[in-house]
C-alpha positions as CSV (number, residue, x, y, z in Angstrom):
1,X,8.8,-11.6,-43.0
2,X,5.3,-9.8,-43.1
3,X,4.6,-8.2,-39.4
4,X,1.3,-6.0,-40.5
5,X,2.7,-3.1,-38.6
6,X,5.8,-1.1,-38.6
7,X,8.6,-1.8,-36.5
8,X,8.8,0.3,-33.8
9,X,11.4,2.6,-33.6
10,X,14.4,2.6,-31.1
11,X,17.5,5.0,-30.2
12,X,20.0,3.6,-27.8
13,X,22.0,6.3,-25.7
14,X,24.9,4.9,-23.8
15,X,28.2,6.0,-23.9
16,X,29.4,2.7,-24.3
17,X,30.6,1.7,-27.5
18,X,30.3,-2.1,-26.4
19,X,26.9,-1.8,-25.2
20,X,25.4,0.6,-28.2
21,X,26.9,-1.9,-30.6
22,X,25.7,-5.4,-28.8
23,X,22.2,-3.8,-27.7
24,X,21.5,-2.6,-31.4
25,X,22.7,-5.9,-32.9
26,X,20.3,-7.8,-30.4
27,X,17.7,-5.8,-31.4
28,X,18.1,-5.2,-35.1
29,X,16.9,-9.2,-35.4
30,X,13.5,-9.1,-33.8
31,X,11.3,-7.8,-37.3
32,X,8.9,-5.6,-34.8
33,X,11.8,-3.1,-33.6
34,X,14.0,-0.8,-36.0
35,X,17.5,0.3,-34.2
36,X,17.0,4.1,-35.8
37,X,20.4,5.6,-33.8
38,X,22.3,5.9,-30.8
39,X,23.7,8.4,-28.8
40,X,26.4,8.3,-26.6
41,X,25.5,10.8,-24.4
42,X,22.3,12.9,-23.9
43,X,23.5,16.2,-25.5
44,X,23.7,14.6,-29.3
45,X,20.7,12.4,-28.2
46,X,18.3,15.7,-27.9
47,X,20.0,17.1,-31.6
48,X,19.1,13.5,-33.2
49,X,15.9,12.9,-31.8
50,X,14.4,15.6,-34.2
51,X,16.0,14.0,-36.6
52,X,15.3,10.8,-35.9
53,X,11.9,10.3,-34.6
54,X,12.1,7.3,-32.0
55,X,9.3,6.1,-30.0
56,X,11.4,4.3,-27.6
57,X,14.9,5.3,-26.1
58,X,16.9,2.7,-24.1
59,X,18.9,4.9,-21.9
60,X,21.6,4.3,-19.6
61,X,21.7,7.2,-16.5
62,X,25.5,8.1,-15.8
63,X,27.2,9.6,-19.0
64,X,29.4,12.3,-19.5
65,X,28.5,15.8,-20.6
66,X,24.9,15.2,-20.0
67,X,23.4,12.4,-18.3
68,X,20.3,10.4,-18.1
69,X,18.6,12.9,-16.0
70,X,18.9,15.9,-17.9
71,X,17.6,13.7,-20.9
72,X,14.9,12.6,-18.7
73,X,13.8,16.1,-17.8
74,X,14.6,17.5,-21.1
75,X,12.2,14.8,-22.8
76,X,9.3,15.3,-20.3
77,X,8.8,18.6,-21.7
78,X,9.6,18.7,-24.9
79,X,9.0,14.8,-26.1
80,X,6.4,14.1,-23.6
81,X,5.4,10.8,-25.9
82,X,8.9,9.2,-25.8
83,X,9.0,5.9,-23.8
84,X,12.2,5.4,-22.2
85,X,13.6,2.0,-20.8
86,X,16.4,2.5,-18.1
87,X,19.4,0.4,-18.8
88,X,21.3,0.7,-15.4
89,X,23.4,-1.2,-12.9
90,X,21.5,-3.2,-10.2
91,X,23.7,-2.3,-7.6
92,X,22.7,-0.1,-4.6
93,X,23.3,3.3,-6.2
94,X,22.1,1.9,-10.0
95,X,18.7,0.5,-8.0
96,X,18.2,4.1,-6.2
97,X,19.2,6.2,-9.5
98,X,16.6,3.9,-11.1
99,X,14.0,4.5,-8.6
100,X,14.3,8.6,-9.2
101,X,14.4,8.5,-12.8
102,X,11.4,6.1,-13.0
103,X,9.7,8.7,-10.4
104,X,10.8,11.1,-12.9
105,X,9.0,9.8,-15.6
106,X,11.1,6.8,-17.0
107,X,8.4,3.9,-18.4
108,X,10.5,1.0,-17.1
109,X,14.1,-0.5,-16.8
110,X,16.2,-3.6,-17.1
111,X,19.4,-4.1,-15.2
112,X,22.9,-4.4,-16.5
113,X,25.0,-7.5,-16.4
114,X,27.9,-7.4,-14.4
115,X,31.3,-7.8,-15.9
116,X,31.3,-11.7,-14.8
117,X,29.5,-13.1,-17.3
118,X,31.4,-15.8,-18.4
119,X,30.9,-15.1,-22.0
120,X,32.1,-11.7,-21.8
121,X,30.0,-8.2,-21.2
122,X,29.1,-7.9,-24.5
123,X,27.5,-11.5,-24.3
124,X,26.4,-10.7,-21.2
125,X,24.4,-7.5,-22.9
126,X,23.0,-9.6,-25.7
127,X,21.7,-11.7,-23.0
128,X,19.5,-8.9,-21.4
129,X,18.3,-7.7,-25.0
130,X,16.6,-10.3,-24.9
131,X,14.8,-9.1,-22.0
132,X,14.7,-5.4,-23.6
133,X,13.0,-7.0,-26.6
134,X,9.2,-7.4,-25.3
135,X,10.1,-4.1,-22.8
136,X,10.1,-1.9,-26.4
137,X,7.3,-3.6,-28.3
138,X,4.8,-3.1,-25.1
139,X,4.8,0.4,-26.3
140,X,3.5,-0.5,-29.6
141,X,0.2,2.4,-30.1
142,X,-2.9,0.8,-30.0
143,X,-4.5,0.1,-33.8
144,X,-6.6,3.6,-34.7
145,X,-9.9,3.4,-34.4
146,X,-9.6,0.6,-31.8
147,X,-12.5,0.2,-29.2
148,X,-12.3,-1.8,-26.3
149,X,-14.8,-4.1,-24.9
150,X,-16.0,-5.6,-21.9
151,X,-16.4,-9.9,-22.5
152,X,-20.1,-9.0,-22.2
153,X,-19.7,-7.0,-25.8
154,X,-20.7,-3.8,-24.1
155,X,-17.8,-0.9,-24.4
156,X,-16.2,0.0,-21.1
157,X,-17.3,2.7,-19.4
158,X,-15.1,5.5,-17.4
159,X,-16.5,6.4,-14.4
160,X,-16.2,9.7,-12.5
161,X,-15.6,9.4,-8.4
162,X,-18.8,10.2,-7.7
163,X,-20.6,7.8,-9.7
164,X,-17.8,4.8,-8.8
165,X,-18.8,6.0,-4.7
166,X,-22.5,5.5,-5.5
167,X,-21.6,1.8,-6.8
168,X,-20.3,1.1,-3.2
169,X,-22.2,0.1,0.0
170,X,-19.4,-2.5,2.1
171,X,-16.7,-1.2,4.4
172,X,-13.3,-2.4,3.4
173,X,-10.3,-3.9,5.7
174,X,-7.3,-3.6,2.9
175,X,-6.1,-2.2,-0.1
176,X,-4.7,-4.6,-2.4
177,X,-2.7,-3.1,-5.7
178,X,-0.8,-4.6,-8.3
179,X,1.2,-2.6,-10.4
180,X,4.0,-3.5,-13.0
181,X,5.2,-0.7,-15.9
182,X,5.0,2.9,-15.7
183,X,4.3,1.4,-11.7
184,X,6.7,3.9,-9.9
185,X,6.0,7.2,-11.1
186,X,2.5,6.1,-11.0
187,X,2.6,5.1,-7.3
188,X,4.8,8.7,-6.8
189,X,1.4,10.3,-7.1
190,X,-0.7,8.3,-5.2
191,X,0.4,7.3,-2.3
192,X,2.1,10.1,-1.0
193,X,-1.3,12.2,-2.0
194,X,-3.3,10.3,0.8
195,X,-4.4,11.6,3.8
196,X,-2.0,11.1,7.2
197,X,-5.1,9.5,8.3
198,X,-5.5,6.9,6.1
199,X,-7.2,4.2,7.7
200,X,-6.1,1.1,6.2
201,X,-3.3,-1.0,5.5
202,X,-1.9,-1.0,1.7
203,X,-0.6,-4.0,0.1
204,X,1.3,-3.7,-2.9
205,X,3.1,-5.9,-5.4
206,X,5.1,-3.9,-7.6
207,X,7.0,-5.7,-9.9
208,X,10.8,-5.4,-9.9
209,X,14.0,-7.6,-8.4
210,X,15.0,-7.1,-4.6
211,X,17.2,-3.7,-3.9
212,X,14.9,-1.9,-6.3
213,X,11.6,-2.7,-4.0
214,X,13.5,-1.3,-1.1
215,X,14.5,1.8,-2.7
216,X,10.9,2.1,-4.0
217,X,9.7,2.0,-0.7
218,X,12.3,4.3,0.8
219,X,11.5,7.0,-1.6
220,X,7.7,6.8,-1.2
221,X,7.8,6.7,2.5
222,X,9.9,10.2,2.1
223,X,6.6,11.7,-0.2
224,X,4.8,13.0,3.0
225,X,2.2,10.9,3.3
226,X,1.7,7.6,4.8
227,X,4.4,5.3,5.7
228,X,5.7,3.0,3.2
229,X,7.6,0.3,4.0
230,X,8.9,-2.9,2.4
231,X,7.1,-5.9,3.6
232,X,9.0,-8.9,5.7
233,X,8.0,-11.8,6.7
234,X,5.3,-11.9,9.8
235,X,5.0,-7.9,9.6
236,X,1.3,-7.6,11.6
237,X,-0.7,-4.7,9.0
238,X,-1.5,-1.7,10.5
239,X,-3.7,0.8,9.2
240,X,-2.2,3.8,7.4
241,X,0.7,1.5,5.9
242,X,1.8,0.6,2.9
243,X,3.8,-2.5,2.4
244,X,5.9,-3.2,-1.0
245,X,6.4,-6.7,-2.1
246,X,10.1,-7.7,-1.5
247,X,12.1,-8.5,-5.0
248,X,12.2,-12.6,-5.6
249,X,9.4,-13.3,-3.1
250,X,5.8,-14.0,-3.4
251,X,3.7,-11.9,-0.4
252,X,0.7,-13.1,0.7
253,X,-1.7,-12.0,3.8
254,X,-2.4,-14.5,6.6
255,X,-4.2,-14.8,10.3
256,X,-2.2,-15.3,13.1
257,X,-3.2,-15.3,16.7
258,X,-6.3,-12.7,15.4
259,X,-4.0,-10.3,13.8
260,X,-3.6,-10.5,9.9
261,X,0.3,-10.8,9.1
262,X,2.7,-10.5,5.8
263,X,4.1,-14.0,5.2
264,X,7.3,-14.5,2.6
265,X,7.5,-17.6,0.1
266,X,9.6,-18.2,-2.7
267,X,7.8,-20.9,-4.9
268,X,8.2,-20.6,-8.5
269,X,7.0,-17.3,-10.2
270,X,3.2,-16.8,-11.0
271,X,3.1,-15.4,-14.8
272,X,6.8,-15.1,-15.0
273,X,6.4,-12.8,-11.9
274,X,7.6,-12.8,-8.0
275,X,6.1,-11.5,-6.7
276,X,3.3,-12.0,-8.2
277,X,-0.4,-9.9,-7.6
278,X,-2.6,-12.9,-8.6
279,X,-0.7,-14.6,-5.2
280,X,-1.0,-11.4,-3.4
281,X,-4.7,-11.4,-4.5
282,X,-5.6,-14.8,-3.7
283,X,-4.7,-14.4,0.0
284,X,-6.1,-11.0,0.3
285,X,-10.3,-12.6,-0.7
286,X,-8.7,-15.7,1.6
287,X,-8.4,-13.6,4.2
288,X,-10.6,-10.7,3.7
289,X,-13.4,-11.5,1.6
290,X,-15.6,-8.9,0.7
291,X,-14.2,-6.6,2.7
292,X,-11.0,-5.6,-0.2
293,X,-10.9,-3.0,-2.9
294,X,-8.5,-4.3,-5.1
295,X,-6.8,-1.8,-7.4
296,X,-5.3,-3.7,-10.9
297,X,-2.8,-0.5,-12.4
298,X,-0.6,0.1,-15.4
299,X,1.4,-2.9,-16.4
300,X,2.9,-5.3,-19.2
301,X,1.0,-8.8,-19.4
302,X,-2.0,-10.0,-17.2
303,X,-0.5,-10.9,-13.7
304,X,-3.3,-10.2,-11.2
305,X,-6.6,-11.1,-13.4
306,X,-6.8,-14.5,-11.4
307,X,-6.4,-13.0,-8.5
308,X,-8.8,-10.3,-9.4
309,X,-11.1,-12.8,-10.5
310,X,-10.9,-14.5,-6.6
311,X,-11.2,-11.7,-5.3
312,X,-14.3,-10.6,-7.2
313,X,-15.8,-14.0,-6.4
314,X,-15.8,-13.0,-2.4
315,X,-17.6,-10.0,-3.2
316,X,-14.5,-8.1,-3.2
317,X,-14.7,-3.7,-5.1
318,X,-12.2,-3.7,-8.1
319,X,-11.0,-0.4,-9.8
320,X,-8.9,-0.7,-12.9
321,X,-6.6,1.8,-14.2
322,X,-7.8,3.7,-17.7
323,X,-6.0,3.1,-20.9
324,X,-5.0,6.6,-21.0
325,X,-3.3,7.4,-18.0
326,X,-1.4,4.0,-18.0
327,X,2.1,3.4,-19.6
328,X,1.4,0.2,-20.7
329,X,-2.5,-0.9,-20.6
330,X,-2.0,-4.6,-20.4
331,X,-2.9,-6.0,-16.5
332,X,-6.0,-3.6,-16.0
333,X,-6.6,-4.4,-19.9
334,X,-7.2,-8.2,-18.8
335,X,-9.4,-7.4,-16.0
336,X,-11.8,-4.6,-17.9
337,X,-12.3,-7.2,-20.4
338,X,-13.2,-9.5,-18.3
339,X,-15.8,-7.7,-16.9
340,X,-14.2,-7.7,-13.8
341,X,-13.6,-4.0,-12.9
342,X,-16.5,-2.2,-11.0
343,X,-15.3,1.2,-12.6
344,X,-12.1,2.5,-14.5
345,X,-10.5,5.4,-13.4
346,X,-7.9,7.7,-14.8
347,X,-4.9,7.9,-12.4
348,X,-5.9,11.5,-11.3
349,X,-9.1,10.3,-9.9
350,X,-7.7,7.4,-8.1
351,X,-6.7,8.6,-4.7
352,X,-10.2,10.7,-4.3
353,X,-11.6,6.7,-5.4
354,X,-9.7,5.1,-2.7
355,X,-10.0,7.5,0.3
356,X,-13.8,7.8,-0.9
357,X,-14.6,3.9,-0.6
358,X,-12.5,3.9,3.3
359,X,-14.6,7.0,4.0
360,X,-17.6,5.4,3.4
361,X,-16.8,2.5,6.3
362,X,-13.9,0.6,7.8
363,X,-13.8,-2.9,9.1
364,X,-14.0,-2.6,12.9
């Protein structure tokens, strides 16, 4: 079969025998991913990825000699262009070691099968490469040469802080983000960078199963800034918090007795997704109209360009992550091309964005 591109290239490190040998075999029959090696622990990993050359590791995080973390830290200084997909348990501790090494740089994750499967682990672990599959190939490089446009034919235009602020003249009530791969460490350095006295609520839909979404929330509220919590049904939002999406629900914002309130549903998943942002987003220009900055980051697919799109109807500011400070430029991608993004911003310039736009009026 003719793909037009070459396969991407994949080491596993796991020091499972079982796993390496059902993950590579999964893997070896998609045409757009080449199984180049595997490692069984993160020592010989580092002396074959020289030799090598992978653009994608699939790493578990507990191993002996050297572990996951090590790896992690090793490759963020000397392989800074290596993606890595966490394969971990989704228990308590696998969801918190998850949360740190995807703070420490890790692009994104997919948790293990238990031992119950009732085809066996290893048919268990065949099950999830099928998950792992479209997790590699979103790290595919973009073609050389490639531009992007706006729908409009015009090519998108970065803007710095300054010039996004001068495109602003509404106060704002909420901040409404959606955020999927590479979400994390991305949201490790921006919300614990904003001021103490932050004067809105945050609303965020991260996507990930529940336990993770806790954990991501108890590490965030620990980075010094504002307080992050994980949202719960008929939560009242206060200013200077930010509230994660649970795992397996859909948030949404609501009135209630003049107070606007988090409300918890489980309907089917939006995109594949729940939570979802485009439900998230819908119920923010419901509620809040023009007075939202929605912020579409890094992220696999196009969840949230619907509920983008809404909000941008009500008059709402939208800032879209840049290509090339996102993991994976695929839900700000969406939006940008739809013309839908007031300005795009690297994620460096992002918090000065944010507190810029609150600065310039709140809702009373």
């Amino acid at each position: 079969m003719t793909i037009g591109y070459e396969p991407i290239r994949v080491m596993i490190v796991d020091d499972s025998s079982v796993v390496r040998r059902a993950v590579t075999d999964a893997l070896s029959s998609d045409p757009g991913i080449s199984v180049v090696g595997t490692a069984s622990n993160g020592k010989i990993a580092l002396q074959r990825i020289i030799q090598w050359n992978p653009e994608v590791l699939i790493l578990d995080l507990e191993m002996p000699e050297s572990d996951g973390f090590e790896l992690l830290r090793a490759l963020r200084a000397d392989f800074p262009n290596i993606r890595t997909i966490m394969f971990s348990s989704a228990t308590q501790k696998g969801a918190s070691q998850t949360i740190e090494a995807l703070s420490l740089g890790a692009s994104d994750y997919v948790a293990k099968p238990t031992g119950t499967h009732p085809g066996g682990y290893a048919e268990a672990v065949k099950q999830v490469a099928a998950e792992l599959a479209p997790k590699v190939k979103q790290f595919r490089p973009p073609q050389p040469g490639m531009k992007v446009f706006q729908k409009q034919g015009r090519p998108i235009e970065e803007l710095t802080v300054e010039r996004a602020l001068r495109m602003v003249n509404q106060s704002f009530g909420v901040v409404a983000i959606g955020i999927s791969t590479g979400g994390p460490a991305a949201l490790s350095k921006l919300i614990p960078e904003l001021s103490k006295t932050f004067s809105l609520p945050i609303v965020i839909v991260q996507h990930m199963p529940p336990v993770f979404t806790r954990m991501l929330a108890e590490r965030l509220d620990q980075g010094g800034g504002i307080r992050v919590v994980e949202g719960a049904d008929g939560m009242a939002l206060e200013p200077g918090v930010a509230y994660i999406a649970p795992g397996n629900y859909h948030m949404v914002v609501r009135q209630k007795e003049g107070k606007v309130v988090l409300a918890m549903n489980q309907e089917p998943p939006v995109n594949y997704c729940r939570p979802s942002a485009d439900v998230l987003f819908r119920s923010v220009a419901e509620v809040y109209g023009a007075e939202a900055l929605g912020i579409i980051m890094t992220g696999m697919g196009q969840d949230g360009l619907n509920g983008i799109r809404a909000m941008k109807t009500k008059g709402a500011v939208i800032f879209a992550q840049d290509q090339a400070s996102s993991v994976v430029w695929g839900m700000p991608s969406f939006v940008v091309r739809e013309g839908l993004a007031d300005c795009v911003l690297p994620l460096g310039q992002m918090r000065a964005a944010i507190e810029g736009c609150v600065q310039k009026g709140v809702r009373r």
